[in-house]
C-alpha positions in Angstrom: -111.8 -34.9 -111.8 -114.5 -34.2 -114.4 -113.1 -34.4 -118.2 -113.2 -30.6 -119.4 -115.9 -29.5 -121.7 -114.6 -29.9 -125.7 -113.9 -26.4 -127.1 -116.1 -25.4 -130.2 -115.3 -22.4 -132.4 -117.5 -19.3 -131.2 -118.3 -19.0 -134.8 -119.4 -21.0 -137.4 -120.3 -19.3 -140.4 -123.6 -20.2 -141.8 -122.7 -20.4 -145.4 -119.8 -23.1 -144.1 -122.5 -24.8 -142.0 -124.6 -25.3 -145.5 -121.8 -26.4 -147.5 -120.1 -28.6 -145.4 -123.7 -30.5 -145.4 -123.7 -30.5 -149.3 -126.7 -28.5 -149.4 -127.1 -25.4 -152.0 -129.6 -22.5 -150.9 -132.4 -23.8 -152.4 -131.9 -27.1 -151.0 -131.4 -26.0 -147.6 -134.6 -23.1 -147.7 -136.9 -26.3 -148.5 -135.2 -28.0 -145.4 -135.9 -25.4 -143.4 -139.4 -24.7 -144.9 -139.8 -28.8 -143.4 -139.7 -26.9 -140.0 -142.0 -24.5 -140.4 -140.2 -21.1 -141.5 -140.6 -20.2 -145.3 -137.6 -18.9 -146.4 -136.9 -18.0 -150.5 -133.0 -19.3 -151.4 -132.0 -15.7 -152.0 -132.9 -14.9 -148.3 -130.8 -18.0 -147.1 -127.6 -16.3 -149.1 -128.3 -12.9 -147.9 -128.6 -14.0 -144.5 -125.4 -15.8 -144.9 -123.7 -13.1 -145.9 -125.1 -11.1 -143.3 -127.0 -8.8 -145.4 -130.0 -9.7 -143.5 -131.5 -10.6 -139.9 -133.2 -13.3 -138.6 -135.5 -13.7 -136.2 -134.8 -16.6 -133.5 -137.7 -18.9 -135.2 -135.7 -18.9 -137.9 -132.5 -19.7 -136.9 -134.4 -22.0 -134.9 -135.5 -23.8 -138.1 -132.3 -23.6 -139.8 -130.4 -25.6 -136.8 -133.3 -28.0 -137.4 -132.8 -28.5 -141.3 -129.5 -29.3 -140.4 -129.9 -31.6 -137.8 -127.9 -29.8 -135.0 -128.4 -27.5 -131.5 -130.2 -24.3 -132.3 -127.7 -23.1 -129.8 -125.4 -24.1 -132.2 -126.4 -21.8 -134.8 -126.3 -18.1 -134.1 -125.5 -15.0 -136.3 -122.3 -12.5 -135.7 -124.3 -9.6 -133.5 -126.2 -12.6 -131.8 -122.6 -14.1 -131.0 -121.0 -10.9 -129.8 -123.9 -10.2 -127.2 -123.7 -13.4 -125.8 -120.1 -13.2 -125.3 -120.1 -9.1 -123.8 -122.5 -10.8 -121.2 -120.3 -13.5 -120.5 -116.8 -11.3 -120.2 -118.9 -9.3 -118.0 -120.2 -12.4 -115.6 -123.6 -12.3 -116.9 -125.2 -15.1 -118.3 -127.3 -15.5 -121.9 
């Protein structure tokens, strides 16, 4: 029998993400600048705190400046769609 697939929390939040790497915001908006998305600090807070969007490149970025799975790194309305689709047999 195949060993089951480890569970990961649906939901990281971004702001845990940064910390947990040691990183402040501007620290982390230079990391993600590295990989080709500018970013100002006050963006990476506000999109932490969900006050803002961001696009997929972004996020794409972001994953990157941290060093793990874009598909690792998605915000709350991103999260939820993905999920709806998979309660209802769809796949994202």
């Amino acid at each position: 029998m195949p060993s089951p697939t480890p569970t990961i929390a649906p939901h990281v939040p971004l702001r845990e993400l940064r910390v947990a790497h040691g990183l402040t915001c501007e620290q982390l908006a230079e990391k993600i600048a590295e990989h080709g998305q500018q970013i100002t600090p006050s963006a990476v807070s506000n999109i932490e705190l969900g006050h803002k969007k961001a696009s997929a490149l972004l996020m794409t970025a972001w994953a990157r400046a941290l060093k793990i799975s874009p598909l690792n790194v998605r915000q709350e309305a991103e999260l939820r769609v993905l999920l709806d689709g998979r309660r209802e047999g769809r796949v994202a």
